[in-house]
TIMAR-442279 format. One record per residue (C-alpha): residue number from 1; x negated, y negated, z. Coordinates in nm, 3 decimals, decimal comma. Each point is the difference from the previous one (the first is absolute). Example, Ala and Ser with C-alpha at 12.3 -4.5 7.8 and 13.67 -1.06 7.14 Angstrom:
% TIMAR-442279
<1 <-1,230 0,450 0,780>>
<2 <-0,137 -0,344 -0,066>>
***
This chain:
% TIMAR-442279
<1 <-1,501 0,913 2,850>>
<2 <0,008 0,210 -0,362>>
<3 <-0,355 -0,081 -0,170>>
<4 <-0,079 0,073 -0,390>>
<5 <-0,364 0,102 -0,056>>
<6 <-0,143 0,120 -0,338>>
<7 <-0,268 0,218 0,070>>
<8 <-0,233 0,118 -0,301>>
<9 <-0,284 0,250 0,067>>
<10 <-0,273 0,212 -0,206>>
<11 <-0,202 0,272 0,082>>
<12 <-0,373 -0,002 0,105>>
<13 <-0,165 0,335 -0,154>>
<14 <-0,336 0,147 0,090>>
<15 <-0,136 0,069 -0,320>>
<16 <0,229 0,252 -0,212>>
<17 <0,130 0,102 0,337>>
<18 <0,263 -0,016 0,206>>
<19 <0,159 -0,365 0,091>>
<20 <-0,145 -0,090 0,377>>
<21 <0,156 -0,323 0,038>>
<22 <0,268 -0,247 -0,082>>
<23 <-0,078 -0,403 -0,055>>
<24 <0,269 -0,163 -0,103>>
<25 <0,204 -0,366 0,098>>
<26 <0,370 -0,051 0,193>>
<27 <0,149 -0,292 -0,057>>
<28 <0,266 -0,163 0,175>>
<29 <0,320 -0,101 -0,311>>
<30 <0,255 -0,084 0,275>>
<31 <0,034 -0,323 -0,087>>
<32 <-0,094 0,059 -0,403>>
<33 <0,296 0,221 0,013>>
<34 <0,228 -0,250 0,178>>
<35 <-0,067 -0,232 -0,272>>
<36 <0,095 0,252 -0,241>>
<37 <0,341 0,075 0,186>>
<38 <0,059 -0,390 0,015>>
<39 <-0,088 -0,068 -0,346>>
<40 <0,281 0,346 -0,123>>
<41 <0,248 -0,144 0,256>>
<42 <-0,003 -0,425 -0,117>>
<43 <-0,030 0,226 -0,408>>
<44 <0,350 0,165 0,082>>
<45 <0,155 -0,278 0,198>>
<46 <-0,079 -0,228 -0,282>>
<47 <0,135 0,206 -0,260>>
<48 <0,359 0,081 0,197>>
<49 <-0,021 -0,385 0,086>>
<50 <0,026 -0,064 -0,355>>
<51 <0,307 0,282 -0,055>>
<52 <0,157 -0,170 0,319>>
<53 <-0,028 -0,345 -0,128>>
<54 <0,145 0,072 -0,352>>
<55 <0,312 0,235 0,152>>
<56 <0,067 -0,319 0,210>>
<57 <-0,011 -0,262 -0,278>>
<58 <0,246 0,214 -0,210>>
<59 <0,213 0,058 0,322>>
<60 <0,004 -0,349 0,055>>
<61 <0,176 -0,060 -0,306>>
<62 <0,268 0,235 0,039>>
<63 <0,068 -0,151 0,357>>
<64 <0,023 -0,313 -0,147>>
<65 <0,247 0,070 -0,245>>
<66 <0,196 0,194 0,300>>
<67 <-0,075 -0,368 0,210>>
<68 <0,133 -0,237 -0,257>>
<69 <0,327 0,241 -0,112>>
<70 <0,115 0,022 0,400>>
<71 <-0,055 -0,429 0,009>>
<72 <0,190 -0,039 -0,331>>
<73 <0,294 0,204 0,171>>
<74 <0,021 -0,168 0,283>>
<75 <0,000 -0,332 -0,148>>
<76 <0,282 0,110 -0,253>>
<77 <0,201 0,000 0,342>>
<78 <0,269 0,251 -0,113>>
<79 <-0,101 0,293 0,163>>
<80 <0,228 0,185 0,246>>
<81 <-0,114 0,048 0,380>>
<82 <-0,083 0,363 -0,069>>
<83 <-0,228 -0,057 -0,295>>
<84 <-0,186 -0,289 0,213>>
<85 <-0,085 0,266 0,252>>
<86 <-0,134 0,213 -0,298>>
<87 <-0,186 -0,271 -0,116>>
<88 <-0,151 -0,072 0,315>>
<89 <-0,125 0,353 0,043>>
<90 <-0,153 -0,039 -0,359>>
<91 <-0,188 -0,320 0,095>>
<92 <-0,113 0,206 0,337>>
<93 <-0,121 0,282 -0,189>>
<94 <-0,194 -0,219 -0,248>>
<95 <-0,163 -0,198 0,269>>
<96 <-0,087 0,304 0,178>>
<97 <-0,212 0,095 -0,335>>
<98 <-0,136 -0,319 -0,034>>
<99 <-0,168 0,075 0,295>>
<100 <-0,114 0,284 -0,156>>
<101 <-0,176 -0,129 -0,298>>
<102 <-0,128 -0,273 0,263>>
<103 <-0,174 0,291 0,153>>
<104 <-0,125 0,166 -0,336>>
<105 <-0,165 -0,361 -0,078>>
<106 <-0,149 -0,066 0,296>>
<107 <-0,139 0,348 0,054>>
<108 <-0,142 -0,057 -0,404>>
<109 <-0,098 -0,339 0,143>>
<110 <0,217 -0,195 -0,274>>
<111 <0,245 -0,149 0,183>>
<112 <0,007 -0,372 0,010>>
<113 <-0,159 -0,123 0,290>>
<114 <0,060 -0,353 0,161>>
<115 <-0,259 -0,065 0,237>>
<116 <-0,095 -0,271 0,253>>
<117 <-0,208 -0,016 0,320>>
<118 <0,146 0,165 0,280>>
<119 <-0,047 0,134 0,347>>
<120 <0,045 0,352 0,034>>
<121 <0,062 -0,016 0,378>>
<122 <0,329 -0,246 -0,112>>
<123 <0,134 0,260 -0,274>>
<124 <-0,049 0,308 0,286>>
<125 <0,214 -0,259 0,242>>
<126 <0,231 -0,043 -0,229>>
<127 <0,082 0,327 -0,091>>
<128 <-0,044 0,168 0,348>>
<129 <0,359 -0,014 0,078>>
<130 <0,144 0,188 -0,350>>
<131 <-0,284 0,233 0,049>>
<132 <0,126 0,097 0,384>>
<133 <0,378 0,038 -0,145>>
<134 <-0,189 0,234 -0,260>>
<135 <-0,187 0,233 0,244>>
<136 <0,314 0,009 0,238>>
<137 <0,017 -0,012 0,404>>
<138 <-0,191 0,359 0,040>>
<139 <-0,307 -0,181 -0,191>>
<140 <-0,196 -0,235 0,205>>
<141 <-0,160 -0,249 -0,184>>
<142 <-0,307 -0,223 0,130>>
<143 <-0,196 -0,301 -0,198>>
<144 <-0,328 -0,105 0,075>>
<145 <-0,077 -0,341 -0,217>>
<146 <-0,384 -0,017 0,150>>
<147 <0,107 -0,342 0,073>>
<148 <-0,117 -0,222 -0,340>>
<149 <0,103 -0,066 -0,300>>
<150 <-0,091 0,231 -0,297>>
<151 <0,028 -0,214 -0,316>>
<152 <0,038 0,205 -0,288>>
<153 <0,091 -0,138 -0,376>>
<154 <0,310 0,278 -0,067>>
<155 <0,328 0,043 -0,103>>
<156 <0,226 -0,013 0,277>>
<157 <0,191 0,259 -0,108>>
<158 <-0,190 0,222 -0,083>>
<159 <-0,170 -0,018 0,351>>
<160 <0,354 0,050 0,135>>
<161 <0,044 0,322 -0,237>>
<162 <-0,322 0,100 0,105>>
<163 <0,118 0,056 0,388>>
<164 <0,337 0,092 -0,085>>
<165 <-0,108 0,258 -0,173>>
<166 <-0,247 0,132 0,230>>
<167 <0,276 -0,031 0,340>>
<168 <0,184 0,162 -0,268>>
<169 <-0,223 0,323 -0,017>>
<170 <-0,103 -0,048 0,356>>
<171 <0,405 0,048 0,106>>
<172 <0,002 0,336 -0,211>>
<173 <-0,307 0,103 0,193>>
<174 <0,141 -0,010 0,336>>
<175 <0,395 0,181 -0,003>>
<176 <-0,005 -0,001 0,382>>
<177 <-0,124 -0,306 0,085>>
<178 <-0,317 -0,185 0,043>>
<179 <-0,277 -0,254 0,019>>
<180 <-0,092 -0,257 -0,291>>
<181 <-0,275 -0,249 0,002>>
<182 <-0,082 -0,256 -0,229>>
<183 <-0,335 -0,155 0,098>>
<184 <-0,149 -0,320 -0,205>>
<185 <-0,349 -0,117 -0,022>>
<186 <-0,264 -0,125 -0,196>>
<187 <-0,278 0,244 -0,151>>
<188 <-0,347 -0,109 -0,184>>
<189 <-0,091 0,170 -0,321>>
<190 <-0,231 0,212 0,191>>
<191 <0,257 0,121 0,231>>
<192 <0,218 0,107 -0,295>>
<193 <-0,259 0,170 -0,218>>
<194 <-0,123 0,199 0,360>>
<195 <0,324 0,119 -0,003>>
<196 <-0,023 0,116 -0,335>>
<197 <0,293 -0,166 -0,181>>
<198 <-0,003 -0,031 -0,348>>
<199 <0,016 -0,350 -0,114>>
<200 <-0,083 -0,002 -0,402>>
<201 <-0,178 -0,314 -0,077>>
<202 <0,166 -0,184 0,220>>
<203 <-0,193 -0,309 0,192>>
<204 <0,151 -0,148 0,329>>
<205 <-0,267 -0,249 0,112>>
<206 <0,250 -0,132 0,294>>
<207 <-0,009 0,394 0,107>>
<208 <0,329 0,153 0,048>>
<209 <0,347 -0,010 0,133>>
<210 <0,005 0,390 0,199>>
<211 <0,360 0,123 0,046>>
<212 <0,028 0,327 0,183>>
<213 <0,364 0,184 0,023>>
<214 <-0,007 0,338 0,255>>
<215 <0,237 0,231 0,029>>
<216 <0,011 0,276 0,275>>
<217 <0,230 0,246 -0,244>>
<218 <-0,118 0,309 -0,124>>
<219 <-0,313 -0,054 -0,200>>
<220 <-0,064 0,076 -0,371>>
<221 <-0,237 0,336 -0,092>>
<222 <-0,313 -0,060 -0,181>>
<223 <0,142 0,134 -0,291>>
<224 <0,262 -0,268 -0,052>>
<225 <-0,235 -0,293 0,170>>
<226 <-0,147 0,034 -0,355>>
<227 <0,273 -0,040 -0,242>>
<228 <0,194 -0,230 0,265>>
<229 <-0,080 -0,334 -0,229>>
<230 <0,129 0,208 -0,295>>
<231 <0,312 -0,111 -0,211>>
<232 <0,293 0,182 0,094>>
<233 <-0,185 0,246 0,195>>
<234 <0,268 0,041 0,305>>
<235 <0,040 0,286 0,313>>
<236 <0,310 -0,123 0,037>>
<237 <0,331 0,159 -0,115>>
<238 <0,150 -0,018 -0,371>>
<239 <0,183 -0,301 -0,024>>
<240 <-0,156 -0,151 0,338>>
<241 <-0,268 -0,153 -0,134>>
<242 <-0,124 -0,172 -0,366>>
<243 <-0,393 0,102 0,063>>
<244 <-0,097 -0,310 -0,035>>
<245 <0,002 -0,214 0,339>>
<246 <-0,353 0,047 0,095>>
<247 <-0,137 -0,026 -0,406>>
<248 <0,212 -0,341 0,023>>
<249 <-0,210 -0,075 0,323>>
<250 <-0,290 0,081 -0,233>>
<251 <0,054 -0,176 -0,285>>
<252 <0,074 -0,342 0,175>>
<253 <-0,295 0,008 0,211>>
<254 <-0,234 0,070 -0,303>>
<255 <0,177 -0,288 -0,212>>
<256 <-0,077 -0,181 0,337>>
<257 <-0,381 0,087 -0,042>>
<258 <0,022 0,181 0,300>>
<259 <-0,076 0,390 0,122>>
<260 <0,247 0,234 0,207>>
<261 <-0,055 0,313 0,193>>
<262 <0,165 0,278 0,168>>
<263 <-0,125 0,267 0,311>>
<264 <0,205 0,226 0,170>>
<265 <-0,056 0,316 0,104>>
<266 <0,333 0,251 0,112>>
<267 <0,235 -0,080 0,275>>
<268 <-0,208 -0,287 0,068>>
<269 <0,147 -0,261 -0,199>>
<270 <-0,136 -0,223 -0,265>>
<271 <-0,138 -0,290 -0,051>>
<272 <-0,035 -0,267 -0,321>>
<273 <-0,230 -0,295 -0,026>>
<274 <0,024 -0,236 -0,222>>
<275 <-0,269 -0,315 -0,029>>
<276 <0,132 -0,261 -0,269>>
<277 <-0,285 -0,286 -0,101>>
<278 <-0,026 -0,291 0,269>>
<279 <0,038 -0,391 -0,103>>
<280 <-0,078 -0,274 0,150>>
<281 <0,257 -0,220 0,256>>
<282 <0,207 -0,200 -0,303>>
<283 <-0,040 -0,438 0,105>>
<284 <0,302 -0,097 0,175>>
<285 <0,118 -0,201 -0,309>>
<286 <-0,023 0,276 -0,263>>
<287 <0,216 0,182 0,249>>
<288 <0,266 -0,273 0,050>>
<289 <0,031 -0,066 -0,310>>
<290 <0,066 0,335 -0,083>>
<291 <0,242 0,028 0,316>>
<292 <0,221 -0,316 -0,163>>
<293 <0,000 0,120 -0,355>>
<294 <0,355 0,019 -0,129>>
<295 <0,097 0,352 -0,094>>
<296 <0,037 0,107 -0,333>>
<297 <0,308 -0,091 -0,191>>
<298 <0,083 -0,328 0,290>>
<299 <0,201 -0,234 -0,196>>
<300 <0,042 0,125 -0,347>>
<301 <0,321 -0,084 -0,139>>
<302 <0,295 0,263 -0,099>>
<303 <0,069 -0,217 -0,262>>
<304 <-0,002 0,137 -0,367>>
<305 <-0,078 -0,236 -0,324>>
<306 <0,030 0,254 -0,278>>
<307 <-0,357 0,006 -0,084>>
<308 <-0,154 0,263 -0,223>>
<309 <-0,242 0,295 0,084>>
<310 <-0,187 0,205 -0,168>>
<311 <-0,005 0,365 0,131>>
<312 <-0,269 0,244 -0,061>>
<313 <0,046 0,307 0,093>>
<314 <-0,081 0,372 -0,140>>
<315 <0,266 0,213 0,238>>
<316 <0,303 -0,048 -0,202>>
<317 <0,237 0,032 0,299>>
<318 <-0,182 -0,207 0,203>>
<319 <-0,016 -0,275 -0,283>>
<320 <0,405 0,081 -0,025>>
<321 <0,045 -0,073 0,377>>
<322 <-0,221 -0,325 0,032>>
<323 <0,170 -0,117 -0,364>>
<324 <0,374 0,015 0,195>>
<325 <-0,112 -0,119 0,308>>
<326 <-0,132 -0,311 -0,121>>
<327 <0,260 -0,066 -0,261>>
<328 <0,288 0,061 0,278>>
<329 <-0,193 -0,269 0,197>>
<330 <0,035 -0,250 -0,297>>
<331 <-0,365 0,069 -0,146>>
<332 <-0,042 0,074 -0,395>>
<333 <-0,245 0,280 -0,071>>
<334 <-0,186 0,101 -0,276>>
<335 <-0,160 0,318 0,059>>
<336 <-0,288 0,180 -0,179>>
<337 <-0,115 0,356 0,082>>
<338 <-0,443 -0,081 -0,041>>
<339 <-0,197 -0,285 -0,009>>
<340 <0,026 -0,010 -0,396>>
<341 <0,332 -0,034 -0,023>>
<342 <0,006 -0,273 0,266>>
<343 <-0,238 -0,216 -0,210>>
<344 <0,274 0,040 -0,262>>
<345 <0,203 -0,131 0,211>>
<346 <-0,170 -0,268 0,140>>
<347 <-0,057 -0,133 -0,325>>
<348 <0,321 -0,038 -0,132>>
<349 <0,151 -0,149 0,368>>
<350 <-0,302 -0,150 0,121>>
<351 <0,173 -0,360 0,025>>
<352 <0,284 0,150 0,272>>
<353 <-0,200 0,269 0,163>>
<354 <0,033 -0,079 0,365>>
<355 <-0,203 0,269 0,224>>
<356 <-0,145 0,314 -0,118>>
<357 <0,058 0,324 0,218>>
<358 <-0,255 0,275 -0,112>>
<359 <-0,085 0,349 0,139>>
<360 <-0,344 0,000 0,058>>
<361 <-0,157 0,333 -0,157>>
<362 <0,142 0,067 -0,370>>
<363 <-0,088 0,285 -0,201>>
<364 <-0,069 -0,203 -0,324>>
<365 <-0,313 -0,157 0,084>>
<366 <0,064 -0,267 0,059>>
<367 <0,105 -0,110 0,467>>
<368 <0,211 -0,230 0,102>>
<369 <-0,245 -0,197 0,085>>
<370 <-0,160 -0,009 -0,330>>
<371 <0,352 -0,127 -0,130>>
<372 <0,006 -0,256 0,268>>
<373 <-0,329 -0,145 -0,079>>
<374 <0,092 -0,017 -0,413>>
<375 <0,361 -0,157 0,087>>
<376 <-0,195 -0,263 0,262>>
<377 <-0,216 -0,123 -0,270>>
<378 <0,276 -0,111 -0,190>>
<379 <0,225 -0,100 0,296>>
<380 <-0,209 -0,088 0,336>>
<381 <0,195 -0,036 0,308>>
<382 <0,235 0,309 -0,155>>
<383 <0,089 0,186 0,348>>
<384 <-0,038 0,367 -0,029>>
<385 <0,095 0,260 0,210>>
<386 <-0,132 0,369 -0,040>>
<387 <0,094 0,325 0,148>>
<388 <-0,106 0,331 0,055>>
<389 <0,074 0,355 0,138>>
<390 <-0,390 -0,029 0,095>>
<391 <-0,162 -0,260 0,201>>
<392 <-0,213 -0,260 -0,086>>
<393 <-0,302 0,214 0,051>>
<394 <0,081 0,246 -0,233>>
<395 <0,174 -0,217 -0,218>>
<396 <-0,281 -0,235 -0,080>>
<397 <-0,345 -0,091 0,238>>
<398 <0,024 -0,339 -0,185>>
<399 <0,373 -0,075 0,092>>
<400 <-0,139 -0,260 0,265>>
<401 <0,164 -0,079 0,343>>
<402 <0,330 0,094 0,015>>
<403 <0,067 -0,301 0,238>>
<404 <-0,024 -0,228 -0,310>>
<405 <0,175 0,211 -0,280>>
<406 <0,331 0,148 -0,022>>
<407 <0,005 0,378 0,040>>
<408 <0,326 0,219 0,042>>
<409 <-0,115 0,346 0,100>>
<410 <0,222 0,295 -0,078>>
<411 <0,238 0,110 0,141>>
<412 <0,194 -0,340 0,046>>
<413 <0,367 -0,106 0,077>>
<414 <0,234 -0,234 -0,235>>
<415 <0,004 -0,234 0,248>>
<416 <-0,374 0,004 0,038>>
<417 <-0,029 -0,028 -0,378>>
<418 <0,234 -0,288 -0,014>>
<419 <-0,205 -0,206 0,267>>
<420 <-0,352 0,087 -0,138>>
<421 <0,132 -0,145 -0,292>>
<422 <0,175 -0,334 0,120>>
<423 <-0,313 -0,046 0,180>>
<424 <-0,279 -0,011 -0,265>>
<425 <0,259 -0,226 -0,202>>
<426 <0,030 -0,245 0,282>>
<427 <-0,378 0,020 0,074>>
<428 <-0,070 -0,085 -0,370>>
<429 <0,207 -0,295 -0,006>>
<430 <-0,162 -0,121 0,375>>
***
């Protein structure tokens, strides 16, 4: 084990004469200088966290625009068999970088996350089979649950991204075949700090949910172990991989308030371990009704009445886009570019102003949310739906729970749009 000691020393002089002895103090900085490493490392991630995040949220709007254009011409229902096939490899390439910016928000730990008690041992069994099919037949895979549940308040998702992309790098590791183990267990606090994972200010008084994923591949060399949380840091090939798997990995266990680390040593495989904040067992009837919920969207109506909307939005092609959609689905829109002008607006058509649709962050001063809350005064009950390239983290701490509000995060389809839409309409009149 490497140990950092700052040694200082003077020397002891007999008289004028020559120095007979040294007294001096060593003092163990191993762990002052892990602090320091840890406090550089969460100081850069931080900083590209906040690149990554604003990349994404102008990405998003550009595959939104791509999105809605591709719906529009389908629905126009004139296009030949040959551009349909075009089209569809379009919509396959812009899904493929929505995943992307997906990635770039979790790893900056803004994308929107819906979370809910779950047990970790159910999202492992339900994603053992996809994960097998991944690794192929020369991979043998093995899952040890420990047995009882590990309630954890997460993102389902993002728990499924989280192995995925670990089987993912675990695969890569092993070319000719291997052994992959994913143990789960729980940990205390203790057990966790012992093993000297770095957890922020995170409290889990429940302890923690311990996931372990093993790999018998080749190993990773101290020299990469370091950087091998970094953003787009990659061994692999140009073209073979975005860098940013394992910083994904990262990023959603931090926004989880959890810790992750790597050991590996050469041609001895690696192993991660990841502990994510316990919870307690939900009551049986928080849980059913949560099982018998109806899913988003059940029973809206398709049914258009011509109401009006006001549009806010800054991107002008993305205002151009929603503005067509909407009108081709028998909506008037009045559109305004900032929050200013939508006041304007709102005060000459306040009396047939049916729903407001706002992006969330404007560059006038003045959010969408601040516009909601001016245009509610006058009109309570006014549905409003906002959307954004970033999530609501980013977009606003104050947004509230997305479970109660409309949100429409970026990039979104037509049809998507459309629905979102009939839905807060219907839900205001209910």
């Amino acid at each position: 084990v490497l140990r950092w000691v700052r040694d200082r020393a003077s020397a002891v002089r007999n008289g004028d004469g020559p120095a007979y002895r040294l007294v001096g103090v060593a003092e163990d900085i191993t762990e002052r200088r892990q602090l320091e490493d840890q406090y550089r490392h969460s100081q850069k991630m931080e900083a590209i966290g906040q690149l990554s995040g604003g990349v994404a949220h102008d990405f998003n709007n550009l595959l939104t625009i791509i999105h809605g254009h591709l719906g529009l011409l389908e629905a126009n229902g004139c296009v030949t068999p040959e551009i349909a096939g075009s089209i569809n490899e379009i919509a396959q390439a812009a899904t493929r970088a929505s995943g992307l910016t997906r990635q770039l928000l979790t790893f900056s730990r803004k994308q929107v996350m819906h979370s809910r008690d779950l047990d970790l041992r159910a999202v492992v069994a339900d994603l053992a089979k996809m994960l097998q099919r991944i690794l192929g037949e020369d991979v043998e895979m093995r899952v040890e649950d420990g047995g009882a549940p590990l309630w954890i308040h997460a993102d389902s998702g993002m728990m499924e991204q989280i192995l995925m992309n670990l089987t993912v790098n675990a695969r890569d590791a092993m070319p000719r075949g291997g052994r992959l183990l994913i143990e789960l267990a729980a940990a205390t606090r203790e057990e966790v700090l012992t093993a000297e994972v770095d957890l922020g200010e995170a409290q889990a008084p429940a302890g923690y949910a311990r996931l372990r994923v093993s790999d018998t591949g080749t190993g990773i060399t101290p020299e990469v172990l370091a950087k091998i949380f970094d953003p787009f840091f990659t061994t692999k090939e140009v073209g073979k991989g975005t860098g940013l798997g394992l910083a994904t990995v990262y990023g959603i266990v931090r926004q989880h308030g959890g810790g992750v680390k790597a050991t590996s040593l050469p041609g001895k495989g690696a192993t991660f371990v990841v502990y994510l904040p316990r919870v307690g067992a939900p009551e049986a009837s928080g849980a059913a009704a949560r099982a018998t919920a109806a899913p988003v969207g059940a029973g809206v109506s398709s049914a258009v009445g011509g109401e009006t909307v006001l549009l806010v939005e800054d991107e002008p092609s993305v205002a151009s886009l929603v503005s067509l959609a909407l009108g081709w689905s028998g909506y008037h829109v009045l559109a305004a570019v900032n929050g200013r002008e939508a006041l304007k607006l709102w005060a000459e058509h306040r009396g047939r102003i049916d729903l407001l649709l706002t992006d969330f962050v404007m560059p006038d001063g003045l959010s969408g949310r601040d516009l909601a809350e001016r245009v509610l005064k006058d009109q309570p009950g006014l549905p409003v739906i906002y959307m954004s390239g970033y999530s609501a983290e980013i977009a606003g701490r104050d947004i509230g729970d997305l479970t109660t509000l409309c949100f429409l995060a970026k990039p979104f389809t037509v049809d998507q749009l459309r629905r979102m839409v009939r839905e807060c309409l219907e839900k205001a009149r209910a």
